[in-house]
N, CA, C and O atoms as a MOPAC input file, in Angstrom:
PM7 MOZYME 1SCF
protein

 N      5.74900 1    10.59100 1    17.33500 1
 C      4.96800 1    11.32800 1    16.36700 1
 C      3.60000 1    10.66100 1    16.25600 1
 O      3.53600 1     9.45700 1    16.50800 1
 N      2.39000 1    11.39200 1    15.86600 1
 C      1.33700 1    10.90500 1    16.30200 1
 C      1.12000 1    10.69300 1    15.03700 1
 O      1.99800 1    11.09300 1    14.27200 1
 N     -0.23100 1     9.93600 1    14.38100 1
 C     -0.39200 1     9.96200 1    13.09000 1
 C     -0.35600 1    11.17000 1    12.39500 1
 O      0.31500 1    11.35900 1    11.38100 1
 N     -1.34900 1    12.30000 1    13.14500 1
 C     -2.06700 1    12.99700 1    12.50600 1
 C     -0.63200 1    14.37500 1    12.57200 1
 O     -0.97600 1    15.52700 1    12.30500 1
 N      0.72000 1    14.12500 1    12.89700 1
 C      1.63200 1    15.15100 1    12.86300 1
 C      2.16900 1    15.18900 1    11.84200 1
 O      3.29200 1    15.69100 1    11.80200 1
 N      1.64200 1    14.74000 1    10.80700 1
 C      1.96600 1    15.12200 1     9.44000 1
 C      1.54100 1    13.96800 1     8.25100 1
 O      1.89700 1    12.79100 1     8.31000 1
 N      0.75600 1    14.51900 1     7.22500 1
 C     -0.18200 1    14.04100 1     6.05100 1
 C      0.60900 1    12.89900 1     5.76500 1
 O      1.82900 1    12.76800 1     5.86400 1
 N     -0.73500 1    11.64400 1     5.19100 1
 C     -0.14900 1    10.20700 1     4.48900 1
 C      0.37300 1    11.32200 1     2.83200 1
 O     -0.10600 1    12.29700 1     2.25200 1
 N      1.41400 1    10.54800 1     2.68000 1
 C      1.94400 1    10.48700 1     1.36700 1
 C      1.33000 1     9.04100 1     1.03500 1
 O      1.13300 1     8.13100 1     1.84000 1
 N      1.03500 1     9.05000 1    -0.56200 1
 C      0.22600 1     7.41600 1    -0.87100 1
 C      1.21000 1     7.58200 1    -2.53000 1
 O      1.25500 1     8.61100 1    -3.20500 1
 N      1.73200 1     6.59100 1    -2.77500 1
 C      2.01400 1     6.35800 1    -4.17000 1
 C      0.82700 1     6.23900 1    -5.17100 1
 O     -0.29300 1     5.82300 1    -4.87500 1
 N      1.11300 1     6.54000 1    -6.03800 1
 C      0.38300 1     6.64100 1    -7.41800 1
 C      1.42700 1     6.20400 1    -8.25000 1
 O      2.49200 1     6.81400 1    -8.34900 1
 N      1.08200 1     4.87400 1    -9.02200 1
 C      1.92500 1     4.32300 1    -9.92700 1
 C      1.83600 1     4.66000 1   -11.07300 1
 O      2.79700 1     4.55400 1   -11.83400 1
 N      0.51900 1     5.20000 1   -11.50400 1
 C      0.24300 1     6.30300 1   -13.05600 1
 C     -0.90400 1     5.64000 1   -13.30000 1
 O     -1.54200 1     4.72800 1   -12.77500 1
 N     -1.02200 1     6.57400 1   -14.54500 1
 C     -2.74900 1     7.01500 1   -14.40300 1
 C     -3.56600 1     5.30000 1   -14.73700 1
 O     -2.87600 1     4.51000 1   -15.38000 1
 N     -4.52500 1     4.98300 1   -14.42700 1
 C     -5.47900 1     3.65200 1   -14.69100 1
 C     -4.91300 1     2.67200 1   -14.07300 1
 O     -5.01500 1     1.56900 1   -14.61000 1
 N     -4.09500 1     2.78600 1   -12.67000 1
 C     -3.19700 1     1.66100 1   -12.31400 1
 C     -4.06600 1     1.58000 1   -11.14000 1
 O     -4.75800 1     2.55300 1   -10.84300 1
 N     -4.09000 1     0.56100 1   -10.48100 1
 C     -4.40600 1    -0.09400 1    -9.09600 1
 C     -4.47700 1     0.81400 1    -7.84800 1
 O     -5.33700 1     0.77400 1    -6.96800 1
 N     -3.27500 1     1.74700 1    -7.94600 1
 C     -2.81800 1     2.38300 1    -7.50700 1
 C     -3.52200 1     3.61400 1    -7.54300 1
 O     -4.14000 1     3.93700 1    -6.52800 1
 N     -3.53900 1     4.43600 1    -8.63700 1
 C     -4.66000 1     5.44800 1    -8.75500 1
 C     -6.14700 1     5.17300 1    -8.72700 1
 O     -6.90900 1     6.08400 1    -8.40300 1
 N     -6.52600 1     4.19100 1    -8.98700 1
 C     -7.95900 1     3.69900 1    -8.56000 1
 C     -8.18800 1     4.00700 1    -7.09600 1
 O     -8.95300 1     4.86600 1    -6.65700 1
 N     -7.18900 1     2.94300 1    -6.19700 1
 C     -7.35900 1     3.06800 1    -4.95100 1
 C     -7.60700 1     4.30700 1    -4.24900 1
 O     -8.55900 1     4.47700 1    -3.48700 1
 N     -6.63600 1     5.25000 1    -4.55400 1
 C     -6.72200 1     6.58400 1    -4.42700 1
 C     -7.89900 1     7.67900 1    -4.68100 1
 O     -8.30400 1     8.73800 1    -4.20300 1
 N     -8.17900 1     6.82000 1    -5.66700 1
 C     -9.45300 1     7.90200 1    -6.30800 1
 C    -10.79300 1     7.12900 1    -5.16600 1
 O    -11.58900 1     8.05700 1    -5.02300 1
 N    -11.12600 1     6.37600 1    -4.66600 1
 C    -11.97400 1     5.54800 1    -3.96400 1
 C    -11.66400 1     6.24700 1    -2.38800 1
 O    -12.59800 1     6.67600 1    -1.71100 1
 N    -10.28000 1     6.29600 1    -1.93000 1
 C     -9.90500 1     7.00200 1    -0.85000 1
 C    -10.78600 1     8.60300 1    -0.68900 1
 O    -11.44400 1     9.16300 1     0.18800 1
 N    -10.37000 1     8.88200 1    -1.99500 1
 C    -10.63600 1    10.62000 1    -2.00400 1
 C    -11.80800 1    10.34000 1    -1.56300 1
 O    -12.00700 1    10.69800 1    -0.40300 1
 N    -12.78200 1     9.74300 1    -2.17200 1
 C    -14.05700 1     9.82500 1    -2.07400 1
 C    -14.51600 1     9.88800 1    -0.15900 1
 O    -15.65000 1    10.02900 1     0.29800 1
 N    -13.06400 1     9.71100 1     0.71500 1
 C    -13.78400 1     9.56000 1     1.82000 1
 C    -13.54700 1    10.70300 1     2.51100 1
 O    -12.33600 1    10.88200 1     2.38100 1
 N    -14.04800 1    11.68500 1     3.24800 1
 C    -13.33100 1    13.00700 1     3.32100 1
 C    -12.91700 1    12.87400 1     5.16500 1
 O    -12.51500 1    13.79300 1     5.87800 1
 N    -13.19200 1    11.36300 1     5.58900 1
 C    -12.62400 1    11.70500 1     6.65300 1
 C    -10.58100 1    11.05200 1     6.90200 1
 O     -9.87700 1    10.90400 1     7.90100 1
 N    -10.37100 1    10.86800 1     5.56000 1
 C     -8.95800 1    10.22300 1     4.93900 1
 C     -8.63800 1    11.73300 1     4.41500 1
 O     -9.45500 1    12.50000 1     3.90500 1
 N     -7.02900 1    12.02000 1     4.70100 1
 C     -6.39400 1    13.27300 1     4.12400 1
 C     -5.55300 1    12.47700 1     3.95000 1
 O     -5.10400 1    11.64000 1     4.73200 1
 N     -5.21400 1    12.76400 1     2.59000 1
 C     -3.62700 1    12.39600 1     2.02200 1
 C     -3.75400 1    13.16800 1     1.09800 1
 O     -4.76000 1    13.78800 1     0.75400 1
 N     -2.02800 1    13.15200 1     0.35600 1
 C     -1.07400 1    13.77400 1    -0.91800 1
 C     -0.80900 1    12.73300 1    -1.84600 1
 O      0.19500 1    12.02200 1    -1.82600 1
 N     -1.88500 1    12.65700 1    -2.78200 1
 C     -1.22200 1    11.43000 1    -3.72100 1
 C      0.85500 1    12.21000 1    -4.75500 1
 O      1.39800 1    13.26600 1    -5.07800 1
 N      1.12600 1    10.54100 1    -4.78200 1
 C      2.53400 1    11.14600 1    -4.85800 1
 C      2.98400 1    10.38800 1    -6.60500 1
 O      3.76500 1     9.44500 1    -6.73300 1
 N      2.39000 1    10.96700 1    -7.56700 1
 C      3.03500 1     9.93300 1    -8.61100 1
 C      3.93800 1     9.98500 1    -8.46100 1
 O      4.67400 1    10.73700 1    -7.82300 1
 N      4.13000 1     8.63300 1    -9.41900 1
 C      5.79400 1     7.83100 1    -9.64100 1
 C      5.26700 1     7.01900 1   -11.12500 1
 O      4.16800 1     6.55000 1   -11.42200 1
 N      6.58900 1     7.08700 1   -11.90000 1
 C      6.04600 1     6.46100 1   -12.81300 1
 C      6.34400 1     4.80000 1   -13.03100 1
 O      6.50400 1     4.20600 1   -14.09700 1
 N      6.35800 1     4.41900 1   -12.05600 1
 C      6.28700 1     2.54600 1   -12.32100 1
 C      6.40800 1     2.31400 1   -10.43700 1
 O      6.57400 1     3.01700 1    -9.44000 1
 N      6.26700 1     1.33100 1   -10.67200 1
 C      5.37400 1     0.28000 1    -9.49400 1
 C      7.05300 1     0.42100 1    -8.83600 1
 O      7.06600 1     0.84900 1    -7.68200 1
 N      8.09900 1     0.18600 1    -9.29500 1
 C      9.57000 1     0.12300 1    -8.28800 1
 C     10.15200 1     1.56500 1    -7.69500 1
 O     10.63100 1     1.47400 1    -6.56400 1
 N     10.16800 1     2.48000 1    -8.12000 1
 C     10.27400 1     3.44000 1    -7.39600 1
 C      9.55200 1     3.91200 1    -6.62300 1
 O      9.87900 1     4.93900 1    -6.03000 1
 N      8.18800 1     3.21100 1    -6.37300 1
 C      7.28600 1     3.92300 1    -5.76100 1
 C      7.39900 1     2.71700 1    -4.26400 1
 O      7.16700 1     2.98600 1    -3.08500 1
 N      7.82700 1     1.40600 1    -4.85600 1
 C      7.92500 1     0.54400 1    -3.49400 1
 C      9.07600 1     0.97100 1    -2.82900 1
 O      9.13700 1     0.81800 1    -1.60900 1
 N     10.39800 1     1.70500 1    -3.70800 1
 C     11.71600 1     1.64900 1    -2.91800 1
 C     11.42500 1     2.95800 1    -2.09700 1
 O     12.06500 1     3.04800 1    -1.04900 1
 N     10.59700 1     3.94800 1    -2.38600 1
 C     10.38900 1     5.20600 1    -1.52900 1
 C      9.52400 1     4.74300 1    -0.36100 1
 O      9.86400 1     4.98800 1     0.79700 1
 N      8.16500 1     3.93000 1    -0.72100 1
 C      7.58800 1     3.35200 1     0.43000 1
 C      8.76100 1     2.55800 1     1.55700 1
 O      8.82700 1     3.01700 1     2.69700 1
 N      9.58200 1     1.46900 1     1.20100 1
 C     10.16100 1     1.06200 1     1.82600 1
 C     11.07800 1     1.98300 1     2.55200 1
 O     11.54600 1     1.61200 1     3.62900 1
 N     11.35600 1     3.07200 1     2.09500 1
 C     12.16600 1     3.82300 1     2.78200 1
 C     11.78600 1     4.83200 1     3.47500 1
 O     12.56500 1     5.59600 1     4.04600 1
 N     10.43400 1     4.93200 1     3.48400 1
 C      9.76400 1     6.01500 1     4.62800 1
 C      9.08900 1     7.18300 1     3.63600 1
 O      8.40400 1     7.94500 1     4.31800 1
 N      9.09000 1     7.45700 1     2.53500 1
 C      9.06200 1     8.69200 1     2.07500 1
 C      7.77500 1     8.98200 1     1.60500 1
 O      7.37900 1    10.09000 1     1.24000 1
 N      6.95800 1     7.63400 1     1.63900 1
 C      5.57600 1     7.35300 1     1.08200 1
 C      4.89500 1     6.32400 1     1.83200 1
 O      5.62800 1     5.47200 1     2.33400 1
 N      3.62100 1     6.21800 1     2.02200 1
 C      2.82500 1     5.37700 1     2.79900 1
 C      1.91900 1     4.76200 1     1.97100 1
 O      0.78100 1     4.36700 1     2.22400 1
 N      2.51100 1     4.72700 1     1.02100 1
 C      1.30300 1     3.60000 1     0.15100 1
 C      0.54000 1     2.82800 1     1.05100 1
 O      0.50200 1     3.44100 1     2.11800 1
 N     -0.19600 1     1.58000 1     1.13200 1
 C     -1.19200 1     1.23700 1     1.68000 1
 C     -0.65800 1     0.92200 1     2.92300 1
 O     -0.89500 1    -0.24000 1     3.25200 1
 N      0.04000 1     1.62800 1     3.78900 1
 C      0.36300 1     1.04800 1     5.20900 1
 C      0.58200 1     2.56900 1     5.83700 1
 O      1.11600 1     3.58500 1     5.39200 1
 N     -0.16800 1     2.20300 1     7.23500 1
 C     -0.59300 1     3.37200 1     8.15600 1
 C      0.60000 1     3.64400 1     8.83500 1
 O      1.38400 1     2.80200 1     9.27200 1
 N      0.73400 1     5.27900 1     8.92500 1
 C      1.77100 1     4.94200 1     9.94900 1
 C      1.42200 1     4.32500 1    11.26300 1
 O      0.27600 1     4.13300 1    11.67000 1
 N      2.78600 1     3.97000 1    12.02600 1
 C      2.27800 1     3.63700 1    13.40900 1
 C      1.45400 1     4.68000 1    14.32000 1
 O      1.27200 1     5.88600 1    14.15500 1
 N      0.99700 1     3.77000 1    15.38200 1
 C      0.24900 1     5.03100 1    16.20400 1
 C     -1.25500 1     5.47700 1    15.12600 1
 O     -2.10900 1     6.25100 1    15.55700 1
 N     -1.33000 1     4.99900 1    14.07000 1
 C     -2.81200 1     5.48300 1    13.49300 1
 C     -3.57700 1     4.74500 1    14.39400 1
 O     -3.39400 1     3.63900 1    14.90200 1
 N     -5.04200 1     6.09900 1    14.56100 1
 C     -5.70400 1     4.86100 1    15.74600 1
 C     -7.22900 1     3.86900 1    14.62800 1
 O     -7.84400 1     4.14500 1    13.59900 1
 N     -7.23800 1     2.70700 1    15.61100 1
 C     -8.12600 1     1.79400 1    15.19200 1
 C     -9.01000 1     2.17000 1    13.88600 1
 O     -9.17800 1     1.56600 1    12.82700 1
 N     -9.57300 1     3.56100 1    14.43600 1
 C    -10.87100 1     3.71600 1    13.54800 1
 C    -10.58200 1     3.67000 1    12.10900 1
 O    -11.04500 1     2.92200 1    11.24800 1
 N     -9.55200 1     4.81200 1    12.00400 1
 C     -8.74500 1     5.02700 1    10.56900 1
 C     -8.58900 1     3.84800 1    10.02000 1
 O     -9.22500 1     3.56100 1     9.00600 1
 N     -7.52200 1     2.77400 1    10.73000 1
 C     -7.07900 1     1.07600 1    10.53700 1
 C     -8.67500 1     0.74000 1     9.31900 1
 O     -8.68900 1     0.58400 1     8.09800 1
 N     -9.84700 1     0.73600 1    10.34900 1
 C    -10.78600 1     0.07000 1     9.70400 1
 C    -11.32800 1     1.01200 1     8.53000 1
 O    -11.61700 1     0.63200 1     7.39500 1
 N    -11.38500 1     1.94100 1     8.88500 1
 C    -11.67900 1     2.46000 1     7.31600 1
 C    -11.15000 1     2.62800 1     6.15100 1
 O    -11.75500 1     2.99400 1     5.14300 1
 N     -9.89100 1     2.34300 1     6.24600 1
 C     -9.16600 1     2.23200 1     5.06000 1
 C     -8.94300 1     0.59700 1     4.51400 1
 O     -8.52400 1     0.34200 1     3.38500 1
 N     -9.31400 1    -0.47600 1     5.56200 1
 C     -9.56400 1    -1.72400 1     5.69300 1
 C    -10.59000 1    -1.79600 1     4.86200 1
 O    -10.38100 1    -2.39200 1     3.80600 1
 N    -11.77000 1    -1.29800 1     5.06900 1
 C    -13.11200 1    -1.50900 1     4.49100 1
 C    -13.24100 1    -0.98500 1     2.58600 1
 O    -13.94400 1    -1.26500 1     1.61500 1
 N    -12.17100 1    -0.16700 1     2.89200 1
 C    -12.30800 1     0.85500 1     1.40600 1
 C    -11.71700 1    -0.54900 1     0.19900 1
 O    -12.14100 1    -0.98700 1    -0.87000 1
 N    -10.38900 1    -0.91300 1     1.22600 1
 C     -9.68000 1    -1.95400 1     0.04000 1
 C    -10.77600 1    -3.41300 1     0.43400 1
 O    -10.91500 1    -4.33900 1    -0.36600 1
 N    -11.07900 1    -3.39300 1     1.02900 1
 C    -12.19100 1    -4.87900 1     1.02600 1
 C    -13.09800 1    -4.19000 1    -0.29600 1
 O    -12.85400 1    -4.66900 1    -1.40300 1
 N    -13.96600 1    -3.26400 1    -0.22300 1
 C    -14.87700 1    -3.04400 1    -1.12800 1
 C    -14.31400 1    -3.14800 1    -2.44900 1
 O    -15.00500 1    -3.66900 1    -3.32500 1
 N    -12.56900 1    -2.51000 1    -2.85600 1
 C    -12.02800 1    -2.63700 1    -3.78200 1
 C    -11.92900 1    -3.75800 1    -3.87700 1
 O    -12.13200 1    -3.99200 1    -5.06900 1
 N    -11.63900 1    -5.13400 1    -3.10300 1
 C    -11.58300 1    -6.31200 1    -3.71400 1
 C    -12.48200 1    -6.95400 1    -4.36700 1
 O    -12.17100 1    -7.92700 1    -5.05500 1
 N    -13.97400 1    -6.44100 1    -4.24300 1
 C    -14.68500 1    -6.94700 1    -4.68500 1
 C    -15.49100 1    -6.56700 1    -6.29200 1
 O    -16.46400 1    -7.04200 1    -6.87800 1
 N    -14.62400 1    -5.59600 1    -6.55700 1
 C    -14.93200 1    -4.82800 1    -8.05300 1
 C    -13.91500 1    -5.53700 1    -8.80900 1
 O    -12.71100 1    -5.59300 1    -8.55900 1
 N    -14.67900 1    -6.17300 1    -9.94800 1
 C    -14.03500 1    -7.02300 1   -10.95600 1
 C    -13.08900 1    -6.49800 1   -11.51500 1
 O    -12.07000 1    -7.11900 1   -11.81700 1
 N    -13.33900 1    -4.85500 1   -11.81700 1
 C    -12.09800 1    -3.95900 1   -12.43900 1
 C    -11.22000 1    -3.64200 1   -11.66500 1
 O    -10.11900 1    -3.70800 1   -12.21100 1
 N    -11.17700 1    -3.29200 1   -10.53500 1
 C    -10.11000 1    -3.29500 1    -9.69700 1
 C     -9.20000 1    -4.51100 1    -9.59200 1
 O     -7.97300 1    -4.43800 1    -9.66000 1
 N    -10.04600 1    -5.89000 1    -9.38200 1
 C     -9.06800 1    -7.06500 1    -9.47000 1
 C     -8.10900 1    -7.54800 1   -10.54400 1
 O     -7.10100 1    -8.21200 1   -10.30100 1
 N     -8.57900 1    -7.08600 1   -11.98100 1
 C     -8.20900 1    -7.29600 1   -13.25400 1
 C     -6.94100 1    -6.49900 1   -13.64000 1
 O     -6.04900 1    -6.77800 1   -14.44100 1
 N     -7.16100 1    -5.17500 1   -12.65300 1
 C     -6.05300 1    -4.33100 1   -13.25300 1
 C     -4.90200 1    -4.97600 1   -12.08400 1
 O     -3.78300 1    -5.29100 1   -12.49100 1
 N     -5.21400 1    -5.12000 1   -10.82400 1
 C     -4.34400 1    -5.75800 1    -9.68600 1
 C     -3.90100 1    -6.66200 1   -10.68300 1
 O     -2.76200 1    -6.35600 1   -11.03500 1
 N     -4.48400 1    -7.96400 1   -11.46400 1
 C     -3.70500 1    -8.67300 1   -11.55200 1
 C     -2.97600 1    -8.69400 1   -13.18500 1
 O     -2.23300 1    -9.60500 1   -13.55300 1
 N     -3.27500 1    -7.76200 1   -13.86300 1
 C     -3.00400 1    -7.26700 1   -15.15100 1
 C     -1.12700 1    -6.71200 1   -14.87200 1
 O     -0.26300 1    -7.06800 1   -15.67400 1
 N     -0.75700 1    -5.74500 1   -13.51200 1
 C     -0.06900 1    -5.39500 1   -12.81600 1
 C      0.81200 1    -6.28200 1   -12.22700 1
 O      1.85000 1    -5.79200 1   -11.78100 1
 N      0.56300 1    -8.00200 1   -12.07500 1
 C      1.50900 1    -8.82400 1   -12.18600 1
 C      1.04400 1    -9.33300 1   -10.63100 1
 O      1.63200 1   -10.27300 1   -10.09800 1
 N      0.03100 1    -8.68400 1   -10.02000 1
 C      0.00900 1    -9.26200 1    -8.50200 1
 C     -1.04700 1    -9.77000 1    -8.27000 1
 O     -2.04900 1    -9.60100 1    -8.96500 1
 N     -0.97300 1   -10.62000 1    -7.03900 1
 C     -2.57700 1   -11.43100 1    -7.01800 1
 C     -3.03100 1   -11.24400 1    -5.99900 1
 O     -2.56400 1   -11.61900 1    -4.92300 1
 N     -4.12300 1   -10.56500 1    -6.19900 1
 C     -5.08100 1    -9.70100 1    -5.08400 1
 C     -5.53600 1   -10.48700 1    -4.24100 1
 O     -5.96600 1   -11.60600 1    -4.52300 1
 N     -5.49700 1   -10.01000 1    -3.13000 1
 C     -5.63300 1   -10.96800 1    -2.31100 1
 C     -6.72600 1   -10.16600 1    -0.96100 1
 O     -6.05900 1    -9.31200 1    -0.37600 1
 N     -7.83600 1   -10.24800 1    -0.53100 1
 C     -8.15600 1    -9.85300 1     0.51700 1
 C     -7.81700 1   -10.27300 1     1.96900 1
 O     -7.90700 1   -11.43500 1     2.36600 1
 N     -7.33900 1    -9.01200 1     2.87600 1
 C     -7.32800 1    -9.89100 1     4.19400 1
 C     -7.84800 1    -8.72900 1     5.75400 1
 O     -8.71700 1    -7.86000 1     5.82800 1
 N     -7.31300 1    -9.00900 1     6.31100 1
 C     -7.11600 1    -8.29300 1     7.50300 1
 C     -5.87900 1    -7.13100 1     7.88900 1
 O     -4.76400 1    -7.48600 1     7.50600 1
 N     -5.92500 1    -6.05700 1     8.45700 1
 C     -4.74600 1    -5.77600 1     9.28300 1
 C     -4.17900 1    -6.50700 1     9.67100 1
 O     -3.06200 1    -6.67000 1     9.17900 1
 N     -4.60000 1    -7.32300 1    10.72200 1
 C     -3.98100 1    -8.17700 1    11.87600 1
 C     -2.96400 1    -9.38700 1    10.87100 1
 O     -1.80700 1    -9.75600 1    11.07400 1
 N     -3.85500 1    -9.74700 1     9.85400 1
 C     -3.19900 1   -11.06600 1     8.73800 1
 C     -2.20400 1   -10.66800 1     8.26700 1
 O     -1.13200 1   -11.26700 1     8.19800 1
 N     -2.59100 1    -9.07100 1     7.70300 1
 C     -1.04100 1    -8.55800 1     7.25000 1
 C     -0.03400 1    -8.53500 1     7.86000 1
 O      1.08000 1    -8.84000 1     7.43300 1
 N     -0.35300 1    -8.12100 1     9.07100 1
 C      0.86900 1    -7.92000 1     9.86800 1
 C      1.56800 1    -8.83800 1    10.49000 1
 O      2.69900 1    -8.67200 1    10.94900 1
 N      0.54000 1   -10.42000 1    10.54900 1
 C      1.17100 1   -11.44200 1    10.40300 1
 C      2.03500 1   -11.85700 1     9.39200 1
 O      3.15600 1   -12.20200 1     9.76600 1
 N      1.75400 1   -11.91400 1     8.05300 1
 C      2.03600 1   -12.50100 1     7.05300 1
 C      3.72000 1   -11.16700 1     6.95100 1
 O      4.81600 1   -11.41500 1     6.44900 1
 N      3.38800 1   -10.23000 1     7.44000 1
 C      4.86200 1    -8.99200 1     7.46300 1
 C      5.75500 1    -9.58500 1     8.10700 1
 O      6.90100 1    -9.66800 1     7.66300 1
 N      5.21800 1   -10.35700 1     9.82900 1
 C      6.43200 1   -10.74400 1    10.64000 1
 C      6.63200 1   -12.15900 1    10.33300 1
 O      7.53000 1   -12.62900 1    11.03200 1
 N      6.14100 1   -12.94300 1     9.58100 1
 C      6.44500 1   -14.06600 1     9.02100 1
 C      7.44800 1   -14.10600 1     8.11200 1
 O      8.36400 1   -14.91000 1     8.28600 1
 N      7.44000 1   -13.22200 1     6.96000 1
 C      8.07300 1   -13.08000 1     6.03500 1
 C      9.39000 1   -11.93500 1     6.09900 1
 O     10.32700 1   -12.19800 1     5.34600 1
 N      9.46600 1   -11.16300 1     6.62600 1
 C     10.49200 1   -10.05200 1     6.78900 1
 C     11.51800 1   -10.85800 1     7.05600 1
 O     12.40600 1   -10.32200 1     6.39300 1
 N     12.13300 1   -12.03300 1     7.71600 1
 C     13.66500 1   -12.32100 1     7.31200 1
 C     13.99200 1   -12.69700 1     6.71700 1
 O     15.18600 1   -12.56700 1     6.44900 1
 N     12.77800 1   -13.83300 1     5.71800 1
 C     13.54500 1   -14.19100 1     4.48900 1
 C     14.06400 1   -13.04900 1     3.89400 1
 O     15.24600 1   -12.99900 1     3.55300 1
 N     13.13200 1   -11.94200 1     3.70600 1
 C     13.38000 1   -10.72900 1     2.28200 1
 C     14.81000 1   -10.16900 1     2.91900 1
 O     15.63000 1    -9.87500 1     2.05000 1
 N     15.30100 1    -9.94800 1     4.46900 1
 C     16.13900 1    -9.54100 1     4.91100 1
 C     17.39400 1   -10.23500 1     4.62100 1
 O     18.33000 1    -9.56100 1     4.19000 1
 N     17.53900 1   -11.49600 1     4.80200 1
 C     18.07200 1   -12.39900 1     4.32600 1
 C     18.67800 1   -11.93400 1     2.44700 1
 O     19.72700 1   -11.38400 1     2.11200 1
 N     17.48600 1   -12.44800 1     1.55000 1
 C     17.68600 1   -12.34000 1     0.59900 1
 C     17.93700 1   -11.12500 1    -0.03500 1
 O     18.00300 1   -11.08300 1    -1.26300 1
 N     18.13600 1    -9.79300 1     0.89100 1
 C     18.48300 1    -8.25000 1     0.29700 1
 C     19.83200 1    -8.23300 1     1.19500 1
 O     20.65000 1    -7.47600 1     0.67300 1
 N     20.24700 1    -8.74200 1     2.20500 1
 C     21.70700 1    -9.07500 1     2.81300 1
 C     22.57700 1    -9.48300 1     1.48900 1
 O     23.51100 1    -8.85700 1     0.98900 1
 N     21.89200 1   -10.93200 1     0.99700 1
 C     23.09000 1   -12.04500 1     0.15100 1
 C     22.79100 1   -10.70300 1    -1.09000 1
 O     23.90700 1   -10.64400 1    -1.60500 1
 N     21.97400 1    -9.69900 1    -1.77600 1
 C     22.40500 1    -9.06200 1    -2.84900 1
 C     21.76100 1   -10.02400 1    -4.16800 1
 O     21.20100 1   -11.12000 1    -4.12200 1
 N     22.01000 1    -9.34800 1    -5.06500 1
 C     22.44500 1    -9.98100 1    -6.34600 1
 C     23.51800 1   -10.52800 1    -6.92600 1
 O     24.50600 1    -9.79500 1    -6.89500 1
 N     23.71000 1   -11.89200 1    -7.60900 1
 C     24.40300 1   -12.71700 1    -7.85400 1
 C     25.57700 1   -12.01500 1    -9.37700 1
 O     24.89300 1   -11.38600 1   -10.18400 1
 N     26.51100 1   -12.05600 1    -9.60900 1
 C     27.35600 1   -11.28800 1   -10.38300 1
 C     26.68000 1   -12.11300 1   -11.82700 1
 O     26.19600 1   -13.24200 1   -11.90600 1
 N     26.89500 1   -10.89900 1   -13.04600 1
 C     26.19900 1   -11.68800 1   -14.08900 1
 C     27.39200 1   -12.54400 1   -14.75200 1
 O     27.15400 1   -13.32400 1   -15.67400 1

């Protein structure tokens, strides 16, 4: 499947969130098509991303380069707006600027611990 064989779905975590900011900054680019998808809190919207049903900030595969960098450039510019960072970290996370390439390092670095630690479950109360 190629990118363009069917529209990004992007989470929207609700209204004034990180999440809808980003989105609203996206719109602004008209060579980006997506379906923003509310959800009302930050966990249902990661367990649908994780499960394919939404593309919050990750391309599908096969997106080519150009796209990569322009949606690269959109969240760089977002890192650098004080209100964008405040609500990122108001939201419990710590913004962090990087690369594609870093991410996708820092993805294959980290994916067996989380695999690991979603194998062993939760501990009985």
């Amino acid at each position: 499947m190629t990118w363009r064989a069917r529209p990004l779905h992007v989470a929207s975590t609700g209204s004034g969130t990180a999440s809808q900011c980003t989105g609203m900054l996206f719109q602004q680019n008209p060579s980006l098509q997506w379906t923003a998808v509310p959800y009302s809190g930050s966990g249902p919207a990661v367990t649908d991303m994780l499960g394919g049903h939404v593309d919050g900030l990750f391309a599908p595969a096969g997106t080519p380069q150009d796209i990569i960098d322009t949606l690269s450039e959109a969240l760089a510019a977002m890192m650098k707006d004080p209100q964008q960072v405040r609500l990122i970290t108001e939201m419990g996370f710590e913004p962090v600027g990087s690369t594609p390439a870093a991410l996708a390092e820092e993805i294959r670095i980290s994916l067996p611990k989380w695999k690991q630690v979603a194998a062993r479950g939760m501990p009985a109360p």
